[in-house]
C-alpha positions as CSV (number, residue, x, y, z in Angstrom):
1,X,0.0,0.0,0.0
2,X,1.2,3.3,-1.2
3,X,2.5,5.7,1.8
4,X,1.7,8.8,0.0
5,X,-2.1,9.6,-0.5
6,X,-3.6,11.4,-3.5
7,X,-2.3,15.1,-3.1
8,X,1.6,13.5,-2.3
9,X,1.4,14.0,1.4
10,X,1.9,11.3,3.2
11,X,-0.9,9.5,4.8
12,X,-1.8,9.7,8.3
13,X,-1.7,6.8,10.6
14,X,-3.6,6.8,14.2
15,X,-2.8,4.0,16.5
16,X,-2.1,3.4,20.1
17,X,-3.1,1.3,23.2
18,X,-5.5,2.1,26.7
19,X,-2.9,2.7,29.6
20,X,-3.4,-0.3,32.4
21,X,0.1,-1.2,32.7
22,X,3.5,-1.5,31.2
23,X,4.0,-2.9,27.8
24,X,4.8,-6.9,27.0
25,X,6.7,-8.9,24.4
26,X,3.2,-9.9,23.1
27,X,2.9,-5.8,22.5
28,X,6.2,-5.8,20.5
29,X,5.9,-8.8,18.3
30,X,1.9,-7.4,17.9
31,X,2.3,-4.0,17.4
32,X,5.1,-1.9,18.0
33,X,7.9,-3.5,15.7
34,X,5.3,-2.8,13.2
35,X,4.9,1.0,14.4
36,X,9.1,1.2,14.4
37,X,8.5,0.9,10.7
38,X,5.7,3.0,10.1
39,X,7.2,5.9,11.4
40,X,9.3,6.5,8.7
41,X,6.7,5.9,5.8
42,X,3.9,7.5,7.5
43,X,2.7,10.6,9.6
44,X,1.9,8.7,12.6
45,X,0.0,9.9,16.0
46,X,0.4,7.1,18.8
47,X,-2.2,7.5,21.5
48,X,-2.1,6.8,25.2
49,X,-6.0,6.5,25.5
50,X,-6.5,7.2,29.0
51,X,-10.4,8.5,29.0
52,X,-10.6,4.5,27.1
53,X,-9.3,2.7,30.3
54,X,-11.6,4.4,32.7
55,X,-14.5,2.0,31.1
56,X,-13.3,-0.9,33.4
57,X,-10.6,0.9,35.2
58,X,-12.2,3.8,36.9
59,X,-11.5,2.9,40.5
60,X,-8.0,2.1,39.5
61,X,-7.0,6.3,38.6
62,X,-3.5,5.3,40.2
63,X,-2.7,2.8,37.5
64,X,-4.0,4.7,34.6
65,X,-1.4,7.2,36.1
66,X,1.7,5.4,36.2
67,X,0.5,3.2,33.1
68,X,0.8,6.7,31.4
69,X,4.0,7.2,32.2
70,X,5.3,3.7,31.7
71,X,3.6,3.2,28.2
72,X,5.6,6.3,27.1
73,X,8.5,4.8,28.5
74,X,8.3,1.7,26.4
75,X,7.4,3.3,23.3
76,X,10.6,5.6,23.6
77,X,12.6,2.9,24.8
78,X,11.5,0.4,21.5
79,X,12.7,3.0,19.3
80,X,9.3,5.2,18.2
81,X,10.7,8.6,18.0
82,X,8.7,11.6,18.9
83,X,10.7,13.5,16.6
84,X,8.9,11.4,13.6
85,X,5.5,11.5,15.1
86,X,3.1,12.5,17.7
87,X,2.9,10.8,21.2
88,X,-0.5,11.9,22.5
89,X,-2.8,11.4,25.8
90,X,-6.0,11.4,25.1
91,X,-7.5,13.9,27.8
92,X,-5.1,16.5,26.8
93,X,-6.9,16.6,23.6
94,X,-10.5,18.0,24.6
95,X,-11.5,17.6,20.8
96,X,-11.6,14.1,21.1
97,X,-14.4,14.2,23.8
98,X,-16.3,16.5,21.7
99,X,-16.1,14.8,18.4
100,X,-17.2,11.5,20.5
101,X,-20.1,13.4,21.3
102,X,-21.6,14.9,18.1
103,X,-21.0,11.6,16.0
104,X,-22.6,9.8,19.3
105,X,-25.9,11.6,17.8
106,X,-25.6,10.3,14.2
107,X,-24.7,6.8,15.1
108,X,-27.6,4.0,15.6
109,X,-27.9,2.3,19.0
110,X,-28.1,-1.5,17.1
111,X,-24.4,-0.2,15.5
112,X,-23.2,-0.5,18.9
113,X,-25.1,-3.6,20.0
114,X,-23.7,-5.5,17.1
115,X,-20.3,-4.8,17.2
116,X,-18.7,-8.8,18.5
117,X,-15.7,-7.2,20.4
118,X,-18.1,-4.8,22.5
119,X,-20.5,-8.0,23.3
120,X,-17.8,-10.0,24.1
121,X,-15.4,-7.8,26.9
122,X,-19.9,-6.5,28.4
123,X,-19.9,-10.5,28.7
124,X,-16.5,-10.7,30.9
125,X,-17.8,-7.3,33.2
126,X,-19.5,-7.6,36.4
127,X,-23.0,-6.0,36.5
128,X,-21.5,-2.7,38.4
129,X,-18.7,-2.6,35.6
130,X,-21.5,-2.1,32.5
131,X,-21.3,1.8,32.6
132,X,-22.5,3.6,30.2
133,X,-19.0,4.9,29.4
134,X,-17.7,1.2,28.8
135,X,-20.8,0.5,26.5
136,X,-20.1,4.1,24.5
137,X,-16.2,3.8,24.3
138,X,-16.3,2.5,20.6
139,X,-17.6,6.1,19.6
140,X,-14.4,7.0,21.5
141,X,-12.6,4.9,19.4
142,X,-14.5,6.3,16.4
143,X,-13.4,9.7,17.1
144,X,-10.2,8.5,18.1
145,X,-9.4,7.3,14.0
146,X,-11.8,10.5,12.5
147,X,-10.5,13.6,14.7
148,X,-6.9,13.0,12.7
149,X,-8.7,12.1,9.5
150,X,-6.3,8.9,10.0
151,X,-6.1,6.9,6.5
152,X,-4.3,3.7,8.2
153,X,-5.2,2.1,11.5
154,X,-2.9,-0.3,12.3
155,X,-5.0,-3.0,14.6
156,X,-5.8,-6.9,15.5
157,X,-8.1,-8.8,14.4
158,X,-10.3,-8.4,17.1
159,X,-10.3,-4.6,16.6
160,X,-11.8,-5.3,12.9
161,X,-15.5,-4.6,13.6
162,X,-14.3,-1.1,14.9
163,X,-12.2,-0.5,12.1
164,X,-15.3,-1.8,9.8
165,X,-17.9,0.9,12.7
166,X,-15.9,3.8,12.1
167,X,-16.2,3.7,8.3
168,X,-20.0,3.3,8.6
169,X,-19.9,6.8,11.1
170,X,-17.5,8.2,8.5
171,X,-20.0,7.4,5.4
172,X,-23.0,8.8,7.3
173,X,-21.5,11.7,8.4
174,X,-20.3,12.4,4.9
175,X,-23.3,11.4,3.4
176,X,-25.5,13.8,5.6
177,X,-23.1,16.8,6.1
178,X,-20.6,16.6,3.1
179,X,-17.1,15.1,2.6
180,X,-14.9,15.7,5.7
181,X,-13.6,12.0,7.1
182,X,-11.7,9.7,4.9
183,X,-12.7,6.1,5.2
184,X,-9.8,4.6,7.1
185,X,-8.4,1.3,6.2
186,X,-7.1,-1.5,8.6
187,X,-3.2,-2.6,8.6
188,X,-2.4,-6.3,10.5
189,X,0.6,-7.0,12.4
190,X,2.9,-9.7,11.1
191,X,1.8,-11.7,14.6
192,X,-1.5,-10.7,15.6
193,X,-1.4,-12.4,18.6
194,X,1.0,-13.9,21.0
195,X,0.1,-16.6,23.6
196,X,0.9,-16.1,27.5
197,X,3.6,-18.3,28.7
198,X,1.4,-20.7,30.1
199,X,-0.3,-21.6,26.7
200,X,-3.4,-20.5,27.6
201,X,-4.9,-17.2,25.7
202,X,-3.7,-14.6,25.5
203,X,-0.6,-12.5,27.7
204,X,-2.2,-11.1,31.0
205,X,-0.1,-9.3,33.8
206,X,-3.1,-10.6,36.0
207,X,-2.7,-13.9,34.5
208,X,0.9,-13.9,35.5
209,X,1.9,-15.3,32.5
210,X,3.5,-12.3,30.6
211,X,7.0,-11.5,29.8
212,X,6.8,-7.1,30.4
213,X,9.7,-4.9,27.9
214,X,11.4,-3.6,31.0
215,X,11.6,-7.0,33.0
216,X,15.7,-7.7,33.7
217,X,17.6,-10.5,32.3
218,X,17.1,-12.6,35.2
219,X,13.4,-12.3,35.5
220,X,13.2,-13.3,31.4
221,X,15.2,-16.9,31.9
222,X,13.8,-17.5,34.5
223,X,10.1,-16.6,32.9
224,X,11.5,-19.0,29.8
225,X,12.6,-22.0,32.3
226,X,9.0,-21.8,33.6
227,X,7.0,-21.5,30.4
228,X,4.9,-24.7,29.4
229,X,5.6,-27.7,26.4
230,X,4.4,-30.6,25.2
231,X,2.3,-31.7,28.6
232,X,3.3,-35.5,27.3
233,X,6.6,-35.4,27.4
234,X,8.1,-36.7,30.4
235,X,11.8,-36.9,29.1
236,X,14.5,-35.1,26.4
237,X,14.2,-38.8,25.0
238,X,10.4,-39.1,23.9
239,X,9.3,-37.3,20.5
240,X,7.7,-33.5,21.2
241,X,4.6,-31.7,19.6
242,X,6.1,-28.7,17.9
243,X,2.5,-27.5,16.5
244,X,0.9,-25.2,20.1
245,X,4.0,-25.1,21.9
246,X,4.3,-21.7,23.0
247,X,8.1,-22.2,23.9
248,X,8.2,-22.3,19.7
249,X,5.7,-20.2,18.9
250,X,8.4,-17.5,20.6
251,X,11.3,-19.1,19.1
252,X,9.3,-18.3,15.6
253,X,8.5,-14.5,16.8
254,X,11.9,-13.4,18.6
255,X,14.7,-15.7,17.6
256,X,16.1,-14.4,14.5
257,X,18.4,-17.8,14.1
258,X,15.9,-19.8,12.0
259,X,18.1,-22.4,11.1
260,X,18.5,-22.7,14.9
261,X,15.1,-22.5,15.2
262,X,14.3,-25.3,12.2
263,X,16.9,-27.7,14.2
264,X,15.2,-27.3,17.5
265,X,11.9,-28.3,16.0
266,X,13.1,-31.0,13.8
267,X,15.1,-32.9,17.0
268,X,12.3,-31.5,19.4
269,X,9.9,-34.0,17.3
270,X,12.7,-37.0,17.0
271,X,13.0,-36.5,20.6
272,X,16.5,-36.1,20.4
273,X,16.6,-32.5,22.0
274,X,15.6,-31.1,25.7
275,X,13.4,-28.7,26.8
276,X,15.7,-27.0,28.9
277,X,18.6,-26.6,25.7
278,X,15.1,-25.1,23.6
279,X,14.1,-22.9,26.2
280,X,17.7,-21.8,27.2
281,X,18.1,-20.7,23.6
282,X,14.8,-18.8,24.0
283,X,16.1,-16.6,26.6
284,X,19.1,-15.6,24.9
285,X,17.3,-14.3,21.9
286,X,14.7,-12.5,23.8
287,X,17.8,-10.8,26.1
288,X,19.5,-9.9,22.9
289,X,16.1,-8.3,21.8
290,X,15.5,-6.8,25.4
291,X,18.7,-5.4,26.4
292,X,19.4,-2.3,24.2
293,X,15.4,-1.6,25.0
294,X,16.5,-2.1,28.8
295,X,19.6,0.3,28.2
296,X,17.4,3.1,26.4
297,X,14.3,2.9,28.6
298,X,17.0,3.2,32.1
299,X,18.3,6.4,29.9
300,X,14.8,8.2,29.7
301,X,13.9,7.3,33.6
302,X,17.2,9.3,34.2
303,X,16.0,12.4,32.3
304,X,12.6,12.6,32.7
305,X,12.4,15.9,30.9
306,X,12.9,14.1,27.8
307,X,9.4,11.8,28.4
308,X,7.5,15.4,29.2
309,X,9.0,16.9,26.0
310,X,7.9,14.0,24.1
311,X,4.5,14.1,25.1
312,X,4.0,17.8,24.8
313,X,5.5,17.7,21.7
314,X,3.1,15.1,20.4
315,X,-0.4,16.8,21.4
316,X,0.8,20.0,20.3
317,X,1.0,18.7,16.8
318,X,-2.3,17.1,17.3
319,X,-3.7,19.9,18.5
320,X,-3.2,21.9,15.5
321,X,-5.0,18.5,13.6
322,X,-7.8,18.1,16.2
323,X,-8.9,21.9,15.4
324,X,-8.4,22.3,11.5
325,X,-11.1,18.7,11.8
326,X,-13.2,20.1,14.5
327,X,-13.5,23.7,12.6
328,X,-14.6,21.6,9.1
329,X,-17.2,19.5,11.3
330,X,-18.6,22.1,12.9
331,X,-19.0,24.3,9.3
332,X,-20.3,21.7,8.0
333,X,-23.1,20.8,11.1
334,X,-23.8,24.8,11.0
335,X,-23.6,24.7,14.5
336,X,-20.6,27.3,14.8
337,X,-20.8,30.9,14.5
338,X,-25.1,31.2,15.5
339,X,-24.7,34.8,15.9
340,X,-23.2,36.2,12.9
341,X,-26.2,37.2,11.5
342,X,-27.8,38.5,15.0
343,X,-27.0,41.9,13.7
């Protein structure tokens, strides 16, 4: 897909992540290697969308505080550069908020109960947890994509049907008011998904079975020499199942040493290879992924000033976005400037 859209500006790219904790491996593999890249093909806003977390976080304020800051620390210490785009939080951006609100009034209720991501996280909530924040926080999303007049989302595939809502909102506002939002288009991760260490869904810090970007070299091997295999194999000496194995499924997303990789899997199923030799090589690679990300996330908690500047940086730029798109919506929803004509 072509980075430059039709007037030879490049196109604009809106991503980013709600802030309830520090950032994983499953994070990198997911999303931010492919952000590392997009930076220097596209204009790119990253968000840090704190109003997003309150939906099932809102007696946890402390976390979405620190998450915040630790989120910006992970994205500097990856390798994003706030010098090629625009770290933003969300609430510093009142024109998100506002733009939620108007396209709120143009979007069907069944829209919202048929989106399959929304139905399924209402499903996980507790009773007291179904807010009406939680329930309206794809319109948030919505506004999220539109307020930058974003061309690219890059997302999972669980995040489809919101990709697939906001063009709907974007149609209908067009289609009643006149052409303002582009019709953004969805951009998969080369993993879109990276099991726990335990095998079992998805990577959860509640789950315990997570490997975090900022955990020390220790705390990875020792995650590795803990992580599950083939439940049927008792010794080095019996044949292994390959195919599930999360132990391989990491080897295949961090260990850049296929033909290590391709030896492992071939002796793992001839039985002619331990689990502790596979998962020993695991650590490795992800240390020699980890450790300049270590060395350049321990350089930003030592100047602090440069996370601020980063941040400040970022919404400024959006600022000057979020207005030029709130000043064409409001034009075109007449519902600026009522008095000039008072006169």
């Amino acid at each position: 897909m072509a980075a430059a859209s039709n007037n030879g500006a490049k196109k604009r790219i809106l991503t980013g992540v709600r802030p309830t904790g520090a950032l994983h491996v499953g994070h990198y593999v997911g999303a931010l290697h492919n952000w590392i890249e997009l930076q220097d093909q596209y204009e790119c806003y990253f968000l840090i969308a704190d109003y997003q977390a309150l939906g099932d976080h809102f007696h946890e304020i402390d976390l979405i505080r620190d998450s915040v800051l630790q989120v910006t620390l992970d994205w500097l210490a990856v390798g994003l550069d706030p010098e090629k785009s625009a770290f933003v939080i969300q609430s510093y951006v009142p024109e998100f908020a506002e733009l939620a609100m108007l396209l709120s009034f143009i979007t069907p209720l069944g829209m919202l109960e048929r989106n399959p991501t929304l139905k399924g996280e209402l499903n996980e909530l507790d009773i007291e947890q179904r807010t009406v924040g939680f329930f309206n926080y794809p319109m948030s999303q919505v506004a999220d994509i539109l307020l930058p007049r974003a061309d690219l989302v890059p997302v999972g595939d669980d995040q489809l049907p919101h990709i697939e809502m906001t063009r709907e909102v974007a149609r209908k506002f067009n289609r009643m008011f006149g052409e303002v939002f582009p019709e953004s288009d969805s951009l998969i991760g080369r993993i879109p998904r990276l099991s726990g260490t335990d095998g079992q869904g998805k990577m959860s810090k509640s789950k315990g079975n997570v490997i975090m970007l900022s955990d020390d070299a220790d705390t990875v091997t020792k995650k590795v020499r803990a992580m599950f295999t083939d439940p049927n194999r008792i010794r080095a000496d019996i044949p292994g199942k390959v195919e599930g194995n999360p132990v391989f499924e990491y080897h295949d997303a961090f260990n850049p040493n296929t033909t290590q990789v391709d030896d492992f899997k071939s002796r793992y199923r001839e039985g002619t290879v331990g689990d502790v030799e596979v998962k020993m090589a695991l650590a490795e690679a992800l240390n020699n992924l980890l450790d300049p990300i270590r060395e350049k996330r321990a350089y930003y908690e030592a100047n602090m000033n440069l996370v601020e500047e980063a941040i400040m940086s970022g919404v400024s730029r959006m600022r000057v976005v979020a207005e030029e798109t709130m000043t064409q919506v409001r034009e075109a929803m007449r519902i600026s400037s009522y008095t000039t004509n008072w006169k």
